[in-house]
C-alpha positions in Angstrom: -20.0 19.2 -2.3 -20.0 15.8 -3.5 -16.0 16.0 -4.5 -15.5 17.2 -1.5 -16.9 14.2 0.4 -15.2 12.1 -1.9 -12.2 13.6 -1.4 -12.5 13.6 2.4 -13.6 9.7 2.8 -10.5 9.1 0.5 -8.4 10.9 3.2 -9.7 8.2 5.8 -8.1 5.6 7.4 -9.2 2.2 6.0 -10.7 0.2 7.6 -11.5 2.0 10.8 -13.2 -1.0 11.9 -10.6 -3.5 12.3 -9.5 -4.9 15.8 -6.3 -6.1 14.8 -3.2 -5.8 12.1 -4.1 -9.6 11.4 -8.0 -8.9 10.6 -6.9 -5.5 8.5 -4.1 -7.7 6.5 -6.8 -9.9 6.1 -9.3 -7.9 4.6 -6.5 -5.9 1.9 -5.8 -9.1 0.7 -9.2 -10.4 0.4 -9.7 -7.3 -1.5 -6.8 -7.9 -4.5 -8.1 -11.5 -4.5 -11.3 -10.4 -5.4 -10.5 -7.6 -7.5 -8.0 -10.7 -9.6 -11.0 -12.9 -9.7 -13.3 -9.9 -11.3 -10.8 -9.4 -13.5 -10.5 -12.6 -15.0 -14.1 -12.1 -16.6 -11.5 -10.2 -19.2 -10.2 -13.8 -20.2 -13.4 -16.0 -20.4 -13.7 -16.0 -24.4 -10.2 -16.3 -24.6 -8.8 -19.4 -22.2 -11.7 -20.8 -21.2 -14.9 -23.4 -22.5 -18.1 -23.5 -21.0 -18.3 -24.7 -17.5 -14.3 -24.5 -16.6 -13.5 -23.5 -13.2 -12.3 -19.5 -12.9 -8.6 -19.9 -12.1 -7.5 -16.5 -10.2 -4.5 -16.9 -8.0 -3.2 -14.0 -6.0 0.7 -14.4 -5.4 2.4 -12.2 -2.9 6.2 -13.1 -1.9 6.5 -13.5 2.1 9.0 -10.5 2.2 6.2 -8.2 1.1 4.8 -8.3 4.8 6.9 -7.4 7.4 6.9 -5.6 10.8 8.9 -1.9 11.0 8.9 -0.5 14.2 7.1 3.0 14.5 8.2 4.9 17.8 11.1 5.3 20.0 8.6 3.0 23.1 9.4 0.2 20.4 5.7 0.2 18.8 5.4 -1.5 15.8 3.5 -1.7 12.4 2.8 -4.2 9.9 3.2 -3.5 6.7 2.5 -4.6 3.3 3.8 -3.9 0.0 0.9 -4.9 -2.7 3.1 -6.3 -4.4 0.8 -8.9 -5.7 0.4 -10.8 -9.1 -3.0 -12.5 -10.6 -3.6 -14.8 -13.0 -3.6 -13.5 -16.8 -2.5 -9.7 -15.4 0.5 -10.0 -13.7 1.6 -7.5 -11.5 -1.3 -4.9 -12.8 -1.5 -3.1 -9.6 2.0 -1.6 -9.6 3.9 0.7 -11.8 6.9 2.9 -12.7 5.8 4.8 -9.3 5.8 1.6 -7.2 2.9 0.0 -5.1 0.2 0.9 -3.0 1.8 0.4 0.2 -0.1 -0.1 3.8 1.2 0.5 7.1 -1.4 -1.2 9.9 -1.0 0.3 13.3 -3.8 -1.0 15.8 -5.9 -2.6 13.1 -6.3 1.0 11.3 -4.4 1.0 7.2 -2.3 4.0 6.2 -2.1 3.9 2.2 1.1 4.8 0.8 2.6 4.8 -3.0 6.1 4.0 -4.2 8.4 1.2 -3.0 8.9 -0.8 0.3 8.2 1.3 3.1 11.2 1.4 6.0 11.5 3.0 9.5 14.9 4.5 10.6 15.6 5.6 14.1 16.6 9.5 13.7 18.0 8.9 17.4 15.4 10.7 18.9 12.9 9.0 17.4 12.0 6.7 13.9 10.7 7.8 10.5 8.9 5.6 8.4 10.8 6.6 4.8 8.7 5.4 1.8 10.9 5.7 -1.2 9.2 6.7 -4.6 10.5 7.7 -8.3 9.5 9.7 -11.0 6.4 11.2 -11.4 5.9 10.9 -7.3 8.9 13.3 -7.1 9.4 16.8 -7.4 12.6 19.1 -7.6 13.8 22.7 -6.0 14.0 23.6 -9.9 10.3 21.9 -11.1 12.3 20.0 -13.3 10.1 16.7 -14.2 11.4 13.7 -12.9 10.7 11.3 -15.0 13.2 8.6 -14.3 14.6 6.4 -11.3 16.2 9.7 -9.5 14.5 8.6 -5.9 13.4 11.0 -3.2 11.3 10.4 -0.3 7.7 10.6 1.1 8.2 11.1 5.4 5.9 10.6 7.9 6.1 9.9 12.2 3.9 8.4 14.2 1.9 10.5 16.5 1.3 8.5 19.3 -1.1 11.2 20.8 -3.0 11.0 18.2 -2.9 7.4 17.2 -2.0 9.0 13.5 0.8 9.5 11.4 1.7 13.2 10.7 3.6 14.0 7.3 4.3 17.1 5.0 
C-alpha cells in the first residue's frame, strides 16, 4: 500500500499549487538552491574555518529556460533544463542520461529526463520531443544501449485535459 502511494504521488504533477509558469520556475529553482546549499555541509572540514559564511551559488545558463510552443492554438510552455551547477559539486544533478527537465504549462511542472526538451509542429499539430541516450533507450532487438545512440521520449498536449498524454 504504502509503495503504491508513493508511487502514485511521484506520478503527480508538481506543484499543483502554482498560479503561474513564473511562481513554478520560481519554486524549482529555489529548490536546487537549497538542495546546493545542504550540500555544502559535505565541505565544512575541508574549505572552511569557524564562522566563514556558507558560499553555495547555483549557476544556470540563460538558454536553459526557454519558451516551446505546445499546441497548434499557439499555447505555450516554459521550460527548463536543470542544467544547474553548485559550488564544490558541479553539475551533480545531471548525468550520462541528461537532466531532469520541466515543462510548466499554467503554473503546473511536467518532469522529464534526458536533454533539452523541443516542440515540432507534425502539421496537424506539435510534439514536445525530449531526446535521451543510453540507458533511457531501448531497442526492437533489447540490445542495451549503452552509448550516445539517441532516441526519443514523445508526448502532446491534451488541451481537454490540461495534461500531456505520452506512451
Amino acid at each position: 500500500m504504502r509503495q503504491t502511494l508513493i508511487a502514485l504521488i511521484l506520478l503527480l504533477p508538481l506543484p499543483t499549487f502554482a498560479a503561474s509558469n513564473q511562481e513554478t520556475l520560481q519554486y524549482i529553482i529555489a529548490d536546487y538552491q537549497a538542495q546546493c546549499e545542504k550540500a555544502q555541509e559535505d565541505f565544512r572540514d575541508i574549505d572552511y574555518e569557524e564562522g566563514d559564511p556558507v558560499v553555495a551559488e547555483l549557476g544556470l545558463s540563460e538558454d536553459n529556460i526557454y519558451e516551446i510552443t505546445i499546441d497548434k492554438d499557439g499555447k505555450t510552455a516554459t521550460v527548463l533544463h536543470a542544467y544547474f551547477s553548485c559550488t564544490n559539486i558541479g553539475y551533480s544533478w545531471c548525468g550520462t542520461s541528461g537532466c531532469d527537465s520541466y515543462v510548466i504549462v499554467d503554473g503546473v511542472s511536467y518532469t522529464s529526463r534526458g536533454w533539452k526538451p523541443f516542440s515540432v509542429d507534425t502539421g496537424s499539430g506539435f510534439v514536445v520531443l525530449v531526446p535521451r541516450s543510453g540507458g533511457g533507450c531501448h531497442n526492437s532487438v533489447d540490445i542495451g544501449l549503452s552509448n550516445a545512440a539517441p532516441c526519443y521520449t514523445a508526448a502532446v498536449w491534451d488541451r481537454s485535459l490540461s495534461t500531456f498524454n505520452s506512451a
